[in-house]
N, C-alpha and C positions, 0 to 999 in steps of 0.2 A: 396783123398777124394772118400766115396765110390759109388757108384752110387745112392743109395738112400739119404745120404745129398745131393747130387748136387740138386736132386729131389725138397728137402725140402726147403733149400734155396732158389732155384729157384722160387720155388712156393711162400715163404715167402715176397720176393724181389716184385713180381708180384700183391700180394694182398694188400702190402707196399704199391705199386708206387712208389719203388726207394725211400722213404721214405721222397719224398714233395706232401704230399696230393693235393688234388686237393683246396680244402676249409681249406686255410691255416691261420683261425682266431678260435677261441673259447671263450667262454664267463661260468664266473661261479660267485656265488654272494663268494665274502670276508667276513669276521667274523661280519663285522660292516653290511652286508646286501648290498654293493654298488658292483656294477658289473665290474669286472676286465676281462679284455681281454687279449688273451693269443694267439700270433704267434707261427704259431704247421709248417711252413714253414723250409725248409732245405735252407740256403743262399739264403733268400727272401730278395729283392732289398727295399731300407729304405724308408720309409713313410713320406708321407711329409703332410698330413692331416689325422682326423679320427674326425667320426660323429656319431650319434646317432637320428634317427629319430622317431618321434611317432606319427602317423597316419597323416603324411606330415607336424606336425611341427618340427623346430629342435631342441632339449634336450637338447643338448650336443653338445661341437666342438675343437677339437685342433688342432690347426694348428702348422708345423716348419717353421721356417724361411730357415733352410737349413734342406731337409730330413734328418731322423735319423736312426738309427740300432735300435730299441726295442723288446724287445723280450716281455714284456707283461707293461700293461698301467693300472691305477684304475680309475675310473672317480673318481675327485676332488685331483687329485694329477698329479703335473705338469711332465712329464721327461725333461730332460735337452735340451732348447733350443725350447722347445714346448710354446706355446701361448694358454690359454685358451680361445677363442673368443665367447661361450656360456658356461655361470657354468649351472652345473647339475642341471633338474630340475624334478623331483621324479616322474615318471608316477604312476600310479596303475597299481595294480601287476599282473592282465590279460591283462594289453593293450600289443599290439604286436607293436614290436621294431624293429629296424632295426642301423645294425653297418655297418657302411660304412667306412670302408679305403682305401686309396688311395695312390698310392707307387711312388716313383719319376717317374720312368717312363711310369706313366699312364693308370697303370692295377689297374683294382677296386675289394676290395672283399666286397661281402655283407653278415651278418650272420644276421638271423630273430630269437626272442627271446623274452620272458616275462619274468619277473621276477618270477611270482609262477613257472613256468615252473624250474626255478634252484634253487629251494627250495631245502632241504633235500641232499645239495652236489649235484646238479645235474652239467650235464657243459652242455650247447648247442652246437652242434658243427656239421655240415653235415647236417641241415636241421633235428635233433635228440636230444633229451636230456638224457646221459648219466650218470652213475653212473662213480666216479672219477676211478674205476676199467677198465670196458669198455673204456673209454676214455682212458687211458693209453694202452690198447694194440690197439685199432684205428691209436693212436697217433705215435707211433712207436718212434724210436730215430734215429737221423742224425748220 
């Protein structure tokens, strides 16, 4: 390898982070308009609840009985072994949101979002709302 791939690489690897972002949730609206979330984590430890908050009430809620492996979630669709303990309930489309998951061993992610905000394909992700392009190279691959 020459000296300048090692460079390139190197450099790639470093603005990656190894390729498990630090903010390792994302949100984007599905064809039907309901917000799907999406685990952008490289061997992130399985989830054992996820929530949705809206200006301190809570929207949304699933809970595992035993944490799971998911790699992405819809609101109003169950993954296997999940418990809906709040069904969705529709904010407006400027209220500002909050996704709360929570992983077996007790590290939390939060991602803050509106729904206009991922209008027109956007994704939320990093505290930024994205075009699915940008997002893809943010996002990097495991």
């Amino acid at each position: 390898m020459t000296r300048w791939k090692l460079v390139a690489v190197l450099a790639a690897v470093t603005a990656l982070g190894g390729c498990s972002p630090a903010q390792s949730w994302a949100v984007k609206l599905t064809p039907t308009g309901l917000p799907q979330f999406v685990d952008t984590g490289c061997d992130a430890p399985p989830v054992a609840s996820m929530a949705v908050d809206a200006g301190g009430k809570e929207i949304w809620r699933l809970e595992f009985g035993q944490p799971a492996k998911i790699g992405e979630v819809t609101v109003g669709q169950k993954p296997e072994g999940a418990q809906e303990k709040v069904a969705w309930q529709p904010p407006k489309g400027d209220q500002k949101l909050k996704l709360d998951v929570r992983r077996s061993g007790g590290d939390a992610k939060t991602v803050e979002f509106t729904l206009d905000g991922l209008k027109d394909g956007k994704v939320g992700f990093d505290g930024d709302y994205l075009t699915a392009e940008e997002f893809a190279k943010e996002r990097g691959t495991c």
